[in-house]
C-alpha positions in Angstrom: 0.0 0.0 0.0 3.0 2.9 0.9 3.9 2.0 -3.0 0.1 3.1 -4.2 0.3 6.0 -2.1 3.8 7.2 -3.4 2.5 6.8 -6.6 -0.2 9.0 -6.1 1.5 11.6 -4.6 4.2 11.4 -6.8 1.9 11.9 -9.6 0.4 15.1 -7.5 3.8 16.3 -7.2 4.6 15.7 -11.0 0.9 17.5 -12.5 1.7 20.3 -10.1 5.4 21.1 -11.9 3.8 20.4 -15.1 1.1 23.0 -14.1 4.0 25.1 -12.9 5.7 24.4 -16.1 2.6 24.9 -18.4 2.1 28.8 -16.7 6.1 29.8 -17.4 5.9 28.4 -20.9 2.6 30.9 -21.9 5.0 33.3 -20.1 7.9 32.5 -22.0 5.8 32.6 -25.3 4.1 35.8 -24.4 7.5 37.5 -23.5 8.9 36.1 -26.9 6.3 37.2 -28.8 6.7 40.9 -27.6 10.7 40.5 -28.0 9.7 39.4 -31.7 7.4 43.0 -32.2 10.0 44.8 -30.8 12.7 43.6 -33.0 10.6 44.5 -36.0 9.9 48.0 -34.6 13.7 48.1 -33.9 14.7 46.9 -37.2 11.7 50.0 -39.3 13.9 52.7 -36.5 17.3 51.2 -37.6 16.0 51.5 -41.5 14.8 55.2 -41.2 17.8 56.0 -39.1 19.8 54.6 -42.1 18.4 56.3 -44.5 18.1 59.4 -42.8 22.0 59.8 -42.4 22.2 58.8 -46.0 20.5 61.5 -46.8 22.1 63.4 -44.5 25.7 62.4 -45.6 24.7 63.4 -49.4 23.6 67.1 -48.1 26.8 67.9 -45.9 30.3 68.3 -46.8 32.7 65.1 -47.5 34.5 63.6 -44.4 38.1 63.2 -44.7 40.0 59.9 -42.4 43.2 61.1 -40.7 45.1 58.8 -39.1 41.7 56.8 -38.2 39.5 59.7 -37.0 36.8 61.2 -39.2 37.4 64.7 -39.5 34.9 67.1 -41.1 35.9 69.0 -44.2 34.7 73.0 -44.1 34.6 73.7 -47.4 36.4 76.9 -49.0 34.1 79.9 -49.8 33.2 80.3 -52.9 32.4 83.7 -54.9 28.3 83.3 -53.9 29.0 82.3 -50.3 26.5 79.8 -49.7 26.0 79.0 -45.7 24.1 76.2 -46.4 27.2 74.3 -47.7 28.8 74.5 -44.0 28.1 71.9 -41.4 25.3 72.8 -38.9 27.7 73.8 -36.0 29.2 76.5 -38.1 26.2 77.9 -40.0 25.1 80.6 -37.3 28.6 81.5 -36.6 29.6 83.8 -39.8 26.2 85.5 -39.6 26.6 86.4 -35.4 30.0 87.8 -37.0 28.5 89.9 -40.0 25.4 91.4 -37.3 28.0 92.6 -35.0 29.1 96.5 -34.8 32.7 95.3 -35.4 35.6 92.9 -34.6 34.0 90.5 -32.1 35.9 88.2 -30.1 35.1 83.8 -29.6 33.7 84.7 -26.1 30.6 87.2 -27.8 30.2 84.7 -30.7 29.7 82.1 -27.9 27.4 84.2 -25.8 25.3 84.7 -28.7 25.3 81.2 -29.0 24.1 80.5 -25.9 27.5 78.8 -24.8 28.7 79.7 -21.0 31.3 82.1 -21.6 32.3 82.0 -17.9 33.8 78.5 -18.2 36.4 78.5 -20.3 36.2 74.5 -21.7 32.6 75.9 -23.0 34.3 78.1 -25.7 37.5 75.8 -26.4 35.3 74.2 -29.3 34.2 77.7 -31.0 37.9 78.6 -30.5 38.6 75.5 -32.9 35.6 76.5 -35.2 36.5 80.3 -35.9 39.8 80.1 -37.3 39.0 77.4 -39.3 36.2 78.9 -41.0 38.9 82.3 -41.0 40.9 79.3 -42.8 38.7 78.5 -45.5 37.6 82.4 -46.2 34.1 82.2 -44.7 35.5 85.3 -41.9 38.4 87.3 -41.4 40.9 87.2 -38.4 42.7 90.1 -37.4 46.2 90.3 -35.6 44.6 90.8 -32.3 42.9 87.8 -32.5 39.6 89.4 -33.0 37.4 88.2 -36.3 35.2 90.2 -38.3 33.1 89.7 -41.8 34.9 89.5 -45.3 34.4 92.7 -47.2 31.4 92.8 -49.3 29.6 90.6 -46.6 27.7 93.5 -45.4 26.7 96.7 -46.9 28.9 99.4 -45.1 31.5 96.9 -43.5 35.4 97.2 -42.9 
């Protein structure tokens, strides 16, 4: 008789884990079944994301690969300046220049940029930008520093 009852409870202990096991499989399936909708929505974000920075890439100047970085190229101004050709951290830059009364300094640019001026890391990225664009004709840089519009930027100018 101890056999029966062994058996029997045995078999309770064995419907119960199946029971058990039946409830974490529908929870296995249900969690796999979001993973699987998620990985589709993932995979449209990843497409448009893609296609977007194609799309950006053909719009914005080339990218040049020194010595394993990507460096962005500001390209030269031409005779018809056209802003639009600059990279979106530089657009607002020659115009801030070209509104001011004369020579302006990194520190107003930034401030009219919104940057904090007081802390001097804030403005080490606009002191990389200026000259550059002063590089590539797009402004002016004077002796002292200072940078100002090309001539003919702005009726009246220096």
């Amino acid at each position: 008789m101890q056999e029966r009852q062994w058996i029997t409870d045995r078999r309770s202990e064995l419907d119960a884990l199946a029971e058990q096991l039946t409830k974490q499989l529908q929870e296995v399936q249900v969690e796999r079944d979001e993973l699987a909708i998620a990985e589709r929505v993932l995979y449209r974000l990843a497409e448009q994301v893609q296609a977007e920075a194609e799309t950006a890439v053909a719009a914005s100047p080339a990218l040049a690969r020194v010595a394993g970085r990507a460096l962005l190229l500001i390209p030269h101004r031409g005779e018809e300046p056209d802003e639009a050709a600059l990279p979106g951290g530089y657009r607002r830059i020659p115009a801030i220049v070209r509104e001011a009364d004369g020579p302006v300094q990194v520190r107003a640019v930034g401030e009219r940029l919104g940057l904090n001026a007081s802390v001097r890391g804030k403005l080490e990225p606009l002191r990389a930008k200026m000259p550059r664009l002063a590089d590539r004709g797009w402004l002016r840089k004077r002796p002292d520093g200072r940078f100002t519009a090309r001539l003919g930027d702005r009726a009246g100018g220096p």
